[in-house]
N, CA, C and O of each residue as an XYZ file, in Angstrom:
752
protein
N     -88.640     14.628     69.560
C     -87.980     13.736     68.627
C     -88.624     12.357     68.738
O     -89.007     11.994     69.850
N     -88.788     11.495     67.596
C     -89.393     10.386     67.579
C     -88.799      9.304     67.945
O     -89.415      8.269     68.201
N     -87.328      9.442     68.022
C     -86.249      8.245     67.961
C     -85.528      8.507     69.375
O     -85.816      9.386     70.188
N     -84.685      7.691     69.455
C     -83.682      7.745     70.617
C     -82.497      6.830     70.005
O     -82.453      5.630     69.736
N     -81.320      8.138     69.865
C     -80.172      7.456     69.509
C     -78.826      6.869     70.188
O     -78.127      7.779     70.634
N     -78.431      5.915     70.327
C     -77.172      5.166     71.410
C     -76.022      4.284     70.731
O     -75.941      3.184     70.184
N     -74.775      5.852     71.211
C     -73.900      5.407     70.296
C     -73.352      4.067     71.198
O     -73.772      3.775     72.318
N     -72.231      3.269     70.374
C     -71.633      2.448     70.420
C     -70.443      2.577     70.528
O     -69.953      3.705     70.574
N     -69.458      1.130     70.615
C     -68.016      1.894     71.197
C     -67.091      2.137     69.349
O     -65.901      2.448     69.384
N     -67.773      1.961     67.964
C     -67.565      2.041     67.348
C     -68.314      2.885     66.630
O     -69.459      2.767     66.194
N     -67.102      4.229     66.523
C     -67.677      5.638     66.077
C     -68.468      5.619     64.569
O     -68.053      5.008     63.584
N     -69.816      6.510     64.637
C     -70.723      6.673     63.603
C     -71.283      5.289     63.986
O     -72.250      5.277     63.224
N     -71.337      4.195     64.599
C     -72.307      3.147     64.286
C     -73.585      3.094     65.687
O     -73.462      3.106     66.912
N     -74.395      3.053     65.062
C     -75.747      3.628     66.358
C     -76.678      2.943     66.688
O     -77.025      2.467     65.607
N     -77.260      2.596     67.343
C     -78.444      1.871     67.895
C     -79.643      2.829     67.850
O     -79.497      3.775     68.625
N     -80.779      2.839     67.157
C     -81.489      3.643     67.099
C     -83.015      2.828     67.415
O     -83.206      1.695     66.973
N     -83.981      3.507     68.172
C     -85.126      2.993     68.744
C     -86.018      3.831     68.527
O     -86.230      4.677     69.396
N     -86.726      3.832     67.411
C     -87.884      4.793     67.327
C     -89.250      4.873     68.626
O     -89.512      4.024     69.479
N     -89.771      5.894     68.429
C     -90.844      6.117     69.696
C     -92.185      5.078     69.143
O     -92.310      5.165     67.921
N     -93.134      4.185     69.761
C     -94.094      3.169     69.205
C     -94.808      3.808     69.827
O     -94.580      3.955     71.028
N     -95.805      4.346     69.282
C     -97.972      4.502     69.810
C     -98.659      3.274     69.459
O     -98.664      2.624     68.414
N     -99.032      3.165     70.179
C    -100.149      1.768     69.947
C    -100.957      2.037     71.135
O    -100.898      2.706     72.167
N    -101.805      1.152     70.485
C    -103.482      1.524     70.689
C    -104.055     -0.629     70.859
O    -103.399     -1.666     70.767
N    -105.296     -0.383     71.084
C    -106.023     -1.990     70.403
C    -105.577     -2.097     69.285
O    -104.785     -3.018     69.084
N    -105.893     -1.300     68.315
C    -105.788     -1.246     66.946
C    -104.647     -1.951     66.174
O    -104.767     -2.345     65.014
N    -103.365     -2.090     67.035
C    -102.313     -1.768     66.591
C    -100.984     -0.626     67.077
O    -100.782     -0.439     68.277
N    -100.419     -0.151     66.368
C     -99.514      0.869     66.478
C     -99.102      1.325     64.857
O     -99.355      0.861     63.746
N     -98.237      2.634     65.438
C     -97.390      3.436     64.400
C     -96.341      3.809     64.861
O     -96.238      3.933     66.082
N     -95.165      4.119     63.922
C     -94.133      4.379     64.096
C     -93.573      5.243     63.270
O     -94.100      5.305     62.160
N     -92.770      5.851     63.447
C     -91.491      6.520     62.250
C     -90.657      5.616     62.175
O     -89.960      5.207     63.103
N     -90.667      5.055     60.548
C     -88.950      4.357     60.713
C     -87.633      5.379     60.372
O     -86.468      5.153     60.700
N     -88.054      6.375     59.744
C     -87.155      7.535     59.530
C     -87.444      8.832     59.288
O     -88.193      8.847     58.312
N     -87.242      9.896     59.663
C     -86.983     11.381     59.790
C     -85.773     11.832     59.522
O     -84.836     11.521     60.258
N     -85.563     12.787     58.227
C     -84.279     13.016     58.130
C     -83.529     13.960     59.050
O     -82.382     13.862     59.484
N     -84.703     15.162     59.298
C     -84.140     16.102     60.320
C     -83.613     15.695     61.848
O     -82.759     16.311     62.485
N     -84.281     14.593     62.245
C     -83.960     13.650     63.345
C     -82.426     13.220     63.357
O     -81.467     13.520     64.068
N     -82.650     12.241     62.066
C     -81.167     11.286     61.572
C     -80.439     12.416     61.636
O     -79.786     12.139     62.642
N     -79.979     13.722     61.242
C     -79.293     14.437     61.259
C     -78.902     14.869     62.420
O     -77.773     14.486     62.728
N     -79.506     15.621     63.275
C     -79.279     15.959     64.514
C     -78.968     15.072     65.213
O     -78.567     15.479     66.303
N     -78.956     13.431     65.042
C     -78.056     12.606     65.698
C     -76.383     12.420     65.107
O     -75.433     11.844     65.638
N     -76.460     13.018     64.047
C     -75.223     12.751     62.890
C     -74.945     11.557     61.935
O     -73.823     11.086     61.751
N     -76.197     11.077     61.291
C     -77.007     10.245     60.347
C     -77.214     11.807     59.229
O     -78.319     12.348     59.246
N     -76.170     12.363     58.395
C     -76.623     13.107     57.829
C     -76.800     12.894     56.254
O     -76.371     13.740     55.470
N     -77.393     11.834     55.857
C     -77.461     11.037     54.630
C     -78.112     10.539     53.527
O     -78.786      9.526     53.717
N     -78.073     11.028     52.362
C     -79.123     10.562     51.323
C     -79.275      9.183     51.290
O     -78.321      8.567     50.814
N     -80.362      8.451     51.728
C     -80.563      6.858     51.603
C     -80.808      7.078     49.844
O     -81.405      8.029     49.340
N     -80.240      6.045     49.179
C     -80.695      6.104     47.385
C     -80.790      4.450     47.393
O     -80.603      4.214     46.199
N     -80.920      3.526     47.859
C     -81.601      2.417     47.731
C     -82.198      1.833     48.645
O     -81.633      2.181     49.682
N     -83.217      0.974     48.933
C     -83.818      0.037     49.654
C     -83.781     -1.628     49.581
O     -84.454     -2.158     48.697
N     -83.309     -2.137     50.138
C     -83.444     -3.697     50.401
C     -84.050     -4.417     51.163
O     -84.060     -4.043     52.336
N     -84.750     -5.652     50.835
C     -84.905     -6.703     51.745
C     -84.740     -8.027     51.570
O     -85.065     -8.685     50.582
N     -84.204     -8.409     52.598
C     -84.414    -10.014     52.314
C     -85.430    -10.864     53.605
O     -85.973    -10.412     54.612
N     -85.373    -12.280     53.021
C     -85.582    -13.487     53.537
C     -85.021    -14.477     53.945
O     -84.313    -15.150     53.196
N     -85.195    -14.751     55.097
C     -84.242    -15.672     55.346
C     -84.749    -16.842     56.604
O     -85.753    -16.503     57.230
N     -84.165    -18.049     56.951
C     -84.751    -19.319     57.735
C     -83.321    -18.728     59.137
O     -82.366    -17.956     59.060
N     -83.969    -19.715     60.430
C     -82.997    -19.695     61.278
C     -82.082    -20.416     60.800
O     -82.085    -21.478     60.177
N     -80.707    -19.208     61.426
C     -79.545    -20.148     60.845
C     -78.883    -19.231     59.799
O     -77.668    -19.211     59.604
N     -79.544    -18.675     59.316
C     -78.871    -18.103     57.827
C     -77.755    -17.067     58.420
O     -78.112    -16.591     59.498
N     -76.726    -16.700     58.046
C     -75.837    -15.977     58.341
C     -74.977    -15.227     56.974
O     -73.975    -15.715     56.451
N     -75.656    -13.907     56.553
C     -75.034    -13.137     55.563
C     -74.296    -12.597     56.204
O     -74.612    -12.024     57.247
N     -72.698    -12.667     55.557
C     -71.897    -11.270     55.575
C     -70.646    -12.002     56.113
O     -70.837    -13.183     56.404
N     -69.499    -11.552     56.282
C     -69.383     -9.642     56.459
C     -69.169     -9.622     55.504
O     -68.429    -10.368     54.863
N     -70.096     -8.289     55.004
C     -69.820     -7.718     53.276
C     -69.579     -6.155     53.625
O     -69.863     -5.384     54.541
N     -68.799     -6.113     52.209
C     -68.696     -4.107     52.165
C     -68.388     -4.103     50.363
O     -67.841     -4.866     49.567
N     -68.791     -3.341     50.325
C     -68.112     -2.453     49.284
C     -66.941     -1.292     48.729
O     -66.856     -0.102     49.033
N     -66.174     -2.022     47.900
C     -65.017     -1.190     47.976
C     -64.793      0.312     47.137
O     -63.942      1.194     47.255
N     -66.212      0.117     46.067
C     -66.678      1.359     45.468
C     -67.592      1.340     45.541
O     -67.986      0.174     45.566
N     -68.950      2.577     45.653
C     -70.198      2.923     46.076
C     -70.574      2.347     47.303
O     -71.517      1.574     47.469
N     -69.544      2.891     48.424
C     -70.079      2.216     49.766
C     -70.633      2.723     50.637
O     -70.750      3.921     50.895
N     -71.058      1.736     51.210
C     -72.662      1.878     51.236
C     -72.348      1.934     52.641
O     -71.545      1.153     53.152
N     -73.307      3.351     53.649
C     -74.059      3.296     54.921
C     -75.208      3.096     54.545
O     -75.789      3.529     53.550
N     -75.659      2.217     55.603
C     -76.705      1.291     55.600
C     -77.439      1.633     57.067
O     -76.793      1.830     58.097
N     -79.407      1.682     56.956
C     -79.726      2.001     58.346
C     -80.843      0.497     57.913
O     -81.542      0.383     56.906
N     -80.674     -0.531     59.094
C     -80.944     -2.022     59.261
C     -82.160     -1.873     60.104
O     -82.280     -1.165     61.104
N     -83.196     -2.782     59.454
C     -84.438     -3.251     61.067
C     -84.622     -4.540     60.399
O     -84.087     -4.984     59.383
N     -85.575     -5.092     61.260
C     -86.288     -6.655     61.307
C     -87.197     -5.972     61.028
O     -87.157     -4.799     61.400
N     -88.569     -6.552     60.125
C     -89.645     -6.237     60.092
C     -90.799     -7.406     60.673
O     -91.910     -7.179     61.154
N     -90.103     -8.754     60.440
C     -90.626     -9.868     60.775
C     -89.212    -10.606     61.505
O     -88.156    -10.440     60.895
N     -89.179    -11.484     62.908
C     -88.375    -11.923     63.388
C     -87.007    -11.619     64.126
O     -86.628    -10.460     64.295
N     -86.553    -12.312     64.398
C     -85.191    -11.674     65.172
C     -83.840    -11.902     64.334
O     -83.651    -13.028     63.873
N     -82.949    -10.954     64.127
C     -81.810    -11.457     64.164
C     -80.293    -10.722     65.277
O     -80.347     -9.811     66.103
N     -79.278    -11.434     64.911
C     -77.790    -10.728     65.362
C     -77.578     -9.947     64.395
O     -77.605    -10.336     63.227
N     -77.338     -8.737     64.743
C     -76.501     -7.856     63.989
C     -75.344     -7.309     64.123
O     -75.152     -6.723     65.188
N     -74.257     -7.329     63.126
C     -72.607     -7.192     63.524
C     -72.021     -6.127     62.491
O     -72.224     -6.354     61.298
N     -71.430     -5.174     62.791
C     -70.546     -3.946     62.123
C     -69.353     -4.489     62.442
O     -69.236     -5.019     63.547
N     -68.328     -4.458     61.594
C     -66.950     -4.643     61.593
C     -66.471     -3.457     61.306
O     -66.865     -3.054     60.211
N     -65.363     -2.323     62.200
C     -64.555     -1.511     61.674
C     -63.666     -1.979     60.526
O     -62.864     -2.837     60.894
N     -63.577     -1.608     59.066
C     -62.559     -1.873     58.257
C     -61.586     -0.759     57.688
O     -60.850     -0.766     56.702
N     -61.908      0.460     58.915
C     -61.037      1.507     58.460
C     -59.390      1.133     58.988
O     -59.352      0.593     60.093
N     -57.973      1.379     58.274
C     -56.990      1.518     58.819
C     -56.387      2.692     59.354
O     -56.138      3.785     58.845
N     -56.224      2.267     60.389
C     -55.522      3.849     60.794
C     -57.110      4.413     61.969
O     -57.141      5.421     62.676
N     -58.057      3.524     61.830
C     -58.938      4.138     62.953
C     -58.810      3.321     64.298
O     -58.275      2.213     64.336
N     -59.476      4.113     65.667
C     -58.694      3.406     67.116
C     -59.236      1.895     66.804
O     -58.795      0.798     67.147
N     -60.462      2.305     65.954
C     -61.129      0.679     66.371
C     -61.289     -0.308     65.738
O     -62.034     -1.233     66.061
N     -60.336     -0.221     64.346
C     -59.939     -0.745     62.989
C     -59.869     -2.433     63.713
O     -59.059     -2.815     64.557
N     -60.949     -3.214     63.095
C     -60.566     -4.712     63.499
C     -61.767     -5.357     64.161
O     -62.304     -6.424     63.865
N     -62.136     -4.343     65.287
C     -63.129     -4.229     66.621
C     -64.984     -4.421     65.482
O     -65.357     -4.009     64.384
N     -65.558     -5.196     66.509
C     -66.981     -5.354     66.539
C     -67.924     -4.793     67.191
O     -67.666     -4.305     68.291
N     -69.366     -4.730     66.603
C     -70.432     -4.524     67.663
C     -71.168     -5.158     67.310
O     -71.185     -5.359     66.096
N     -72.076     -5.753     68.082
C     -73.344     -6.403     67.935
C     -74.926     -5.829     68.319
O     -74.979     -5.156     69.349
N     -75.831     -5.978     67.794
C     -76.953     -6.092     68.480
C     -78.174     -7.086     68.094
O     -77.920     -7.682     67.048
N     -78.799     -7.255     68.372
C     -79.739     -7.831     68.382
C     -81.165     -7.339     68.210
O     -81.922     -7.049     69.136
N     -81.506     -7.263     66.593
C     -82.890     -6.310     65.914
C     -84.431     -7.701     66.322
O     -84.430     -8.900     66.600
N     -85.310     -6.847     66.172
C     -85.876     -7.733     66.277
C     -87.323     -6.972     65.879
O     -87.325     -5.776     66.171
N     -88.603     -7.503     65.232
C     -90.035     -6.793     64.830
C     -90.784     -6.730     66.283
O     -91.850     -6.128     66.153
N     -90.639     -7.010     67.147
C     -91.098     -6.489     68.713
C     -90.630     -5.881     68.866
O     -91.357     -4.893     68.766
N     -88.853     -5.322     69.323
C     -88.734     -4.169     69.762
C     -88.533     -2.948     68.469
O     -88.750     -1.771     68.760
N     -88.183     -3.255     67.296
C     -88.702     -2.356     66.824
C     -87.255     -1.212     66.421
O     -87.103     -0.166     65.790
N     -86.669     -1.859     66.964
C     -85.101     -1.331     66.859
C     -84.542     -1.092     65.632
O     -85.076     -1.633     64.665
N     -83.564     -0.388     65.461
C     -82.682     -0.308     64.032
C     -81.291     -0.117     64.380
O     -81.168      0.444     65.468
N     -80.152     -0.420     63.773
C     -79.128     -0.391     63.458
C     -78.435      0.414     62.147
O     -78.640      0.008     61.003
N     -77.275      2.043     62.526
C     -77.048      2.791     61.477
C     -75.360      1.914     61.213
O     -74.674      1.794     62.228
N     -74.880      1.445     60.098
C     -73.855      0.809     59.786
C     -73.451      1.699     58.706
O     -73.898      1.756     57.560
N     -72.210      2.626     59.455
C     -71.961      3.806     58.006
C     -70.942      3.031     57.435
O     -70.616      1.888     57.758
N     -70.091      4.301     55.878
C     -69.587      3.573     55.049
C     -68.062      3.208     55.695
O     -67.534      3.996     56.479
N     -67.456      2.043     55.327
C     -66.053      1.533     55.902
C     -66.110      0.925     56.994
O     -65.178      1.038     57.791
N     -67.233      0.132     57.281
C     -67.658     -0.601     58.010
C     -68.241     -2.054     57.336
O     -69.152     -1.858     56.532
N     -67.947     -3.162     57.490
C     -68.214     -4.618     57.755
C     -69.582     -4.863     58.342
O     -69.978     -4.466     59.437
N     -70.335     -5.674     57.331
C     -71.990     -5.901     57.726
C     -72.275     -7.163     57.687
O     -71.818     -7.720     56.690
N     -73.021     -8.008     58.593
C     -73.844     -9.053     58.511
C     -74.720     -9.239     59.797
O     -74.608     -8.640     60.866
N     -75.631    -10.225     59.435
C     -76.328    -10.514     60.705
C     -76.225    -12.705     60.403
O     -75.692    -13.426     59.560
N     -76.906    -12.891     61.407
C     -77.570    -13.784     61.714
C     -79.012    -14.015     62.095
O     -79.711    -13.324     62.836
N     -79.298    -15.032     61.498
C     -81.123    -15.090     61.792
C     -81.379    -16.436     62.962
O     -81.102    -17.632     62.880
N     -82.055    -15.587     64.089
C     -82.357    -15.921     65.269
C     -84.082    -16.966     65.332
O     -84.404    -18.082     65.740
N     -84.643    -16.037     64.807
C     -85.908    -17.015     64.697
C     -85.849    -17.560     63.706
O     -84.972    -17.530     62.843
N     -87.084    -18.273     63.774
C     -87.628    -19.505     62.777
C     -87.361    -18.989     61.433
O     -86.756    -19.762     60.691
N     -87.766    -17.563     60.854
C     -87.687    -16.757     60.002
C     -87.438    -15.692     59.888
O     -87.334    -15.312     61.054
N     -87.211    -14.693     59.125
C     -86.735    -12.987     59.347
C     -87.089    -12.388     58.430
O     -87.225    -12.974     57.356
N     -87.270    -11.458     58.510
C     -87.428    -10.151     56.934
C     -86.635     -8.897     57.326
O     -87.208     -8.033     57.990
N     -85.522     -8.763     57.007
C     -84.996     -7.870     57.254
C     -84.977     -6.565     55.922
O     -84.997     -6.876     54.731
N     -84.948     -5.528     56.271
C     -85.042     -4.230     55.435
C     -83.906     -3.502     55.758
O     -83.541     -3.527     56.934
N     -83.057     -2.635     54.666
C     -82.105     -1.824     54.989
C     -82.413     -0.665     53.833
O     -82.774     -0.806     52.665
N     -82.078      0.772     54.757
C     -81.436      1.597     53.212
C     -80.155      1.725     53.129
O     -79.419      1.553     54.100
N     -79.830      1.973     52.207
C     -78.139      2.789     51.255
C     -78.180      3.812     51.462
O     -79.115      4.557     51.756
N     -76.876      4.000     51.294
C     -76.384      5.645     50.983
C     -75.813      5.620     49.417
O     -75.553      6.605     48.726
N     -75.686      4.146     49.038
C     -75.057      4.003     47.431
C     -75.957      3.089     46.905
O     -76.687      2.494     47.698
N     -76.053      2.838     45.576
C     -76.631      1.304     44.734
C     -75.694      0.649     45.527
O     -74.867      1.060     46.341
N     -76.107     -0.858     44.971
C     -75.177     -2.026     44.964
C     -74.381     -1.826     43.621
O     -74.746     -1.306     42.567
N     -73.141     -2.414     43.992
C     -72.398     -2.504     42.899
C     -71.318     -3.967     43.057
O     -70.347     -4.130     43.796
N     -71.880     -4.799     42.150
C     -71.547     -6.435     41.912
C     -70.135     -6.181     41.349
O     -70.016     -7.219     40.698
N     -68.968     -5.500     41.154
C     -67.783     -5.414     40.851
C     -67.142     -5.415     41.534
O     -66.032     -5.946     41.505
N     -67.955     -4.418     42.945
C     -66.888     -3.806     43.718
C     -67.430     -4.465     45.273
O     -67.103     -3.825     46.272
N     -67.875     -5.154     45.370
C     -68.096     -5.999     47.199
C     -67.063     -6.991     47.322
O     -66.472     -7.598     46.429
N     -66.949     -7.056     48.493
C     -65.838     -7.830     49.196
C     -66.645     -8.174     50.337
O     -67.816     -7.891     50.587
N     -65.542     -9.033     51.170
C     -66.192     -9.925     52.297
C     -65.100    -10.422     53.310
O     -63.981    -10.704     52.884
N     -65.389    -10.528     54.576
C     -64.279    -11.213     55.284
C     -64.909    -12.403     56.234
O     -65.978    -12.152     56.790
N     -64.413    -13.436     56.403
C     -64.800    -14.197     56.692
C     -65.952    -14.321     58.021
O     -65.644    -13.659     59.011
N     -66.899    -14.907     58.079
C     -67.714    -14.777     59.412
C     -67.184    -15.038     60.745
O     -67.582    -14.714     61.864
N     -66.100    -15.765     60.297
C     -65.502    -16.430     61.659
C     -64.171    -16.469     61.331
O     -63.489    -17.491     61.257
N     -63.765    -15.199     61.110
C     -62.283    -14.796     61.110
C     -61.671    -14.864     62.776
O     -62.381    -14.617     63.751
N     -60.422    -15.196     62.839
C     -59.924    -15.186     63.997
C     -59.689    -14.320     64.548
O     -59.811    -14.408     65.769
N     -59.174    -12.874     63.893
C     -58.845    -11.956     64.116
C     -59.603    -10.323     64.578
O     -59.237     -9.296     65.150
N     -61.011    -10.925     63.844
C     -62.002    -10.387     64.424
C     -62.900    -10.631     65.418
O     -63.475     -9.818     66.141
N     -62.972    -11.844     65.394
C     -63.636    -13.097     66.663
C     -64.944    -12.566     67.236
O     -65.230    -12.323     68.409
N     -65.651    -12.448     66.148
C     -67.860    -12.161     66.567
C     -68.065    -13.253     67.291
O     -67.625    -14.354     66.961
N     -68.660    -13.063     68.200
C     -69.034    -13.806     69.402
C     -70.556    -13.739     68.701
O     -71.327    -12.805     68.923
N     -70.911    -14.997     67.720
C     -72.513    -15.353     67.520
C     -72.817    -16.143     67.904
O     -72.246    -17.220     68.077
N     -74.254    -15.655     68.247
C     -74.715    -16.439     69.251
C     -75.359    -17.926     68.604
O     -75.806    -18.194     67.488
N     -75.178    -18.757     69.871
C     -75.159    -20.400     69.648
C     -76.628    -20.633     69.222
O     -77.552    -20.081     69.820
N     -76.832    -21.510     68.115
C     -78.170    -21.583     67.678
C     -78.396    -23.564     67.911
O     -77.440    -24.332     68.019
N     -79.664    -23.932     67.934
C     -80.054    -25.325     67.871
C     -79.839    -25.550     66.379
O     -79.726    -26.757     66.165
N     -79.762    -24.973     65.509
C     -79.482    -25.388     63.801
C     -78.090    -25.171     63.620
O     -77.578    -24.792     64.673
N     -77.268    -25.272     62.659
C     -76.219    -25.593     62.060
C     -76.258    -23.719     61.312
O     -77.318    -23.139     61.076
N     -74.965    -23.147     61.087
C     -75.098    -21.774     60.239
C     -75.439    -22.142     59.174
O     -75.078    -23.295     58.935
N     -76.208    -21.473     58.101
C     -75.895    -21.846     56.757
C     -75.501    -20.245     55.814
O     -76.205    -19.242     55.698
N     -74.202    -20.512     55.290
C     -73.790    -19.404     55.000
C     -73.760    -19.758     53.369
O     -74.006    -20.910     53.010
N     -73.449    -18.715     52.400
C     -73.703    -18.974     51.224
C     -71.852    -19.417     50.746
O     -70.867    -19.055     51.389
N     -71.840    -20.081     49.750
C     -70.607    -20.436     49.010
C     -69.203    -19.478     48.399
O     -68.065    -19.716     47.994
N     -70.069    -18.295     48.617
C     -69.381    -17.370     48.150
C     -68.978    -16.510     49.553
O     -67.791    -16.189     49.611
N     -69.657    -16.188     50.456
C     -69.543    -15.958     51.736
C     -68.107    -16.737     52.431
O     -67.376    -16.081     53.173
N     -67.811    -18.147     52.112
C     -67.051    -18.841     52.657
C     -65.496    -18.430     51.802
O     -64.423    -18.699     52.343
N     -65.534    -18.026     50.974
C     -64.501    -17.920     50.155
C     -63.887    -16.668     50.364
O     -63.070    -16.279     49.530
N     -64.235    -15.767     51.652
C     -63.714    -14.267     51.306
C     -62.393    -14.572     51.979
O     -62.316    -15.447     52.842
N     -61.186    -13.736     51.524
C     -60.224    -13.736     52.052
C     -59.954    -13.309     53.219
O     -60.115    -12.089     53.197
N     -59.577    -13.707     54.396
C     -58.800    -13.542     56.183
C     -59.113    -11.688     56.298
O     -59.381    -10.937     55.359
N     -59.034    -11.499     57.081
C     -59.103    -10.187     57.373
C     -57.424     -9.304     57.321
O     -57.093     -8.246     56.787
N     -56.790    -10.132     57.990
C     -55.057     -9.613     58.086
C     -54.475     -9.764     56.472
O     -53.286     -9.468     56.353
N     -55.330    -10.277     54.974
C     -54.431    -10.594     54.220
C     -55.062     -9.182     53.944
O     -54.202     -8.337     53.697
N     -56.438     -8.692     53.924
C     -57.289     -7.740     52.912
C     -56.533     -6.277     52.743
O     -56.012     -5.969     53.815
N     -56.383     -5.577     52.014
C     -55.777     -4.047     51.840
C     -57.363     -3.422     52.062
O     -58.270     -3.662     51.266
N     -57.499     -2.726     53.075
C     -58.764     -1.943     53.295
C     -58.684     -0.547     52.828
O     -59.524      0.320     53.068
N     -57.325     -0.363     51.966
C     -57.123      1.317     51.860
C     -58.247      1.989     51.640
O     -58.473      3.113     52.087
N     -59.306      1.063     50.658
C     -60.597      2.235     50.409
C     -61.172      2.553     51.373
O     -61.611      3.703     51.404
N     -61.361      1.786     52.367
C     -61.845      2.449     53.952
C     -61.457      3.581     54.687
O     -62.099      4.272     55.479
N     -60.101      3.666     54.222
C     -59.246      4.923     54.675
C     -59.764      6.393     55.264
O     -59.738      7.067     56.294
N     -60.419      6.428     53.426
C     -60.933      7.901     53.518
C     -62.081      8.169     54.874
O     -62.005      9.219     55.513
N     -62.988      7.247     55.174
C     -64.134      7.120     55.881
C     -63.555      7.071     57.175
O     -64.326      6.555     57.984
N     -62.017      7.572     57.855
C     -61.834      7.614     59.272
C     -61.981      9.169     59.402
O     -61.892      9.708     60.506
C-alpha cells in the first residue's frame, strides 16, 4: 500500500501520509488510489477539485454544507497550514469536539474530512496552496458556517506573529449552540 492511514479521535476523519521516493532528481508520490482509500474506509467518488491561495494569517472556515455535502480529502501543495474538522453531527459521541493537524508541502500529508463535519484551516507560512477533492459540487445556497472562534467549540489555533484575517462573511456565521445541524444527522 502506498499510504498509511491514522485514525483520529473523531470517527471517519483521518490523517493520511502517502509513501515519498525520491531520488537527486526529485521525488514521486501517489496523492490518491481508490482501492487504497477504500480499504482504509475512504470509500468515495471525489466529483470536484479545488484550490486556493492564500498569505500567512488567512483563516477560512468553519464551513459545511447543508445540501450536497461535501467529504473532502485536503493537502498543502505549497506551504504550511492548521487544519480543523468540527463534528456537526447531533446525536454523535463527538458532536461539538475538534481535530487538528497540521498539512504541510514537506511532509506531504493529507487530511480525509467526511460529510457532517466542519472545515477550515489556517495559513502558517508566508504563503499556501492548498488543494482538496469533493464528494459533491459546491453549492452557494446551501453552505453554512460557524464561527472560528466559537466558545463552545474552542480550536486551539495556533498563535501567529500576524493578526487572522478572516473574510466578512466568515465573521457573520451564527454561534454553534443557536445552529439546527439536523442535516448532519443522517451522516452519524
Amino acid at each position: 500500500m502506498g499510504f498509511t492511514f491514522e485514525k483520529t479521535k473523531l470517527p471517519g476523519v483521518i490523517i493520511i501520509r502517502p509513501k515519498v521516493f525520491g531520488d537527486s532528481r526529485g521525488y514521486f508520490m501517489e496523492t490518491y488510489k481508490k482501492g487504497d482509500f477504500a480499504q482504509a474506509g475512504i470509500d468515495k467518488e471525489f466529483v470536484q477539485d479545488n484550490e486556493s491561495s492564500s498569505t500567512k494569517g488567512v483563516l477560512r472556515g468553519l464551513h459545511f454544507q447543508k445540501e450536497h455535502t461535501q467529504g473532502k480529502l485536503v493537502r498543502v501543495t505549497h506551504g504550511k497550514v492548521f487544519d480543523v474538522a468540527v463534528d456537526v453531527r447531533p446525536g454523535s459521541e463527538t458532536y461539538g469536539q475538534w481535530v487538528g493537524v497540521t498539512l504541510s508541502a514537506e511532509e506531504k500529508n493529507m487530511f480525509y474530512i467526511p460529510e457532517g463535519f466542519a472545515h477550515g484551516f489556517l495559513v502558517l507560512s508566508d504563503t499556501a496552496e492548498f488543494v482538496y477533492k469533493c464528494t459533491d459540487v459546491y453549492d452557494p445556497a446551501s453552505e453554512g458556517g460557524v464561527p472560528w472562534n466559537d466558545p463552545d467549540i474552542a480550536v486551539e489555533w495556533p498563535k501567529l506573529d500576524v493578526l487572522y484575517k478572516t473574510s466578512e462573511k466568515d465573521e457573520k456565521h451564527e454561534a454553534f449552540a443557536k445552529q439546527d445541524f439536523g442535516w448532519a444527522a443522517r451522516w452519524n
